[in-house]
Residue, then its C-alpha position, 0 to 999 in steps of 0.5 A: x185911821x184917825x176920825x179926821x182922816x174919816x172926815x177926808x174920806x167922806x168928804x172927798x167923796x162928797x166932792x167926787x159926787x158933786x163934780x160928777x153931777x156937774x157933768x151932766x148936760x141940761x136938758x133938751x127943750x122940745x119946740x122951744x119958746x123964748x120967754x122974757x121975765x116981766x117981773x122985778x126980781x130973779x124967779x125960779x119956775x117950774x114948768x107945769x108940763x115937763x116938770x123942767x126948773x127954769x131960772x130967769x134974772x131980773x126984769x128983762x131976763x129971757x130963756x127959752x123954755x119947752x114949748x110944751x110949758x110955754x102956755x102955763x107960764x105965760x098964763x102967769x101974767x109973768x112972762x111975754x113971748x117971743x116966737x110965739x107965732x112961729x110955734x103956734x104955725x109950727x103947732x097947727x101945721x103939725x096938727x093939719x099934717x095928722x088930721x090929713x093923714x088920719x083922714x086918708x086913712x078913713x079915720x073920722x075926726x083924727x081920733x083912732x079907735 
């Protein structure tokens, strides 16, 4: 085989494997958030939580991130939320639910030993 049909070899598979990453689907976000990018131009962002890479464009931009990463990119000063009050009753309401059922269990505090 000549050395530029080598090079074909290898990039076909280069472009096989590219085409194949491109299949796989986003991830989901668990309790999402929406986010709307304050700043002037596009930012990437790793969530502190998850690890989740989000991209917003320019000023005005949103996107819903997991809720889990929600409170560290807001702490940002570069984001503003919305359906922030819906998560924080869906956070608590939660919380109650497994304080009450801890409770009925005779475990003081919520906190199992």
């Amino acid at each position: 085989m000549s050395c530029c049909g080598r090079r074909r070899q290898v990039l076909a598979r280069i472009g096989r494997s590219s085409a194949q990453a491109a299949e796989v689907p986003p991830p989901m976000v668990q309790n999402p958030v929406t986010l709307t990018h304050r700043g002037e131009a596009s930012l990437v962002i790793k969530g502190p939580a998850t690890g989740l890479v989000y991209l917003f464009g320019a000023k005005g931009a949103s996107l819903d991130v997991d809720g889990r990463d929600a409170p560290g990119l807001i702490a940002t000063g570069w984001f503003s939320a919305s359906g922030l009050v819906e998560f924080i009753a869906a956070a608590v309401a939660e919380e109650k639910a497994r304080l009450q059922a801890a409770a009925q269990r005779g475990v003081v505090g919520g906190e199992e030993g």
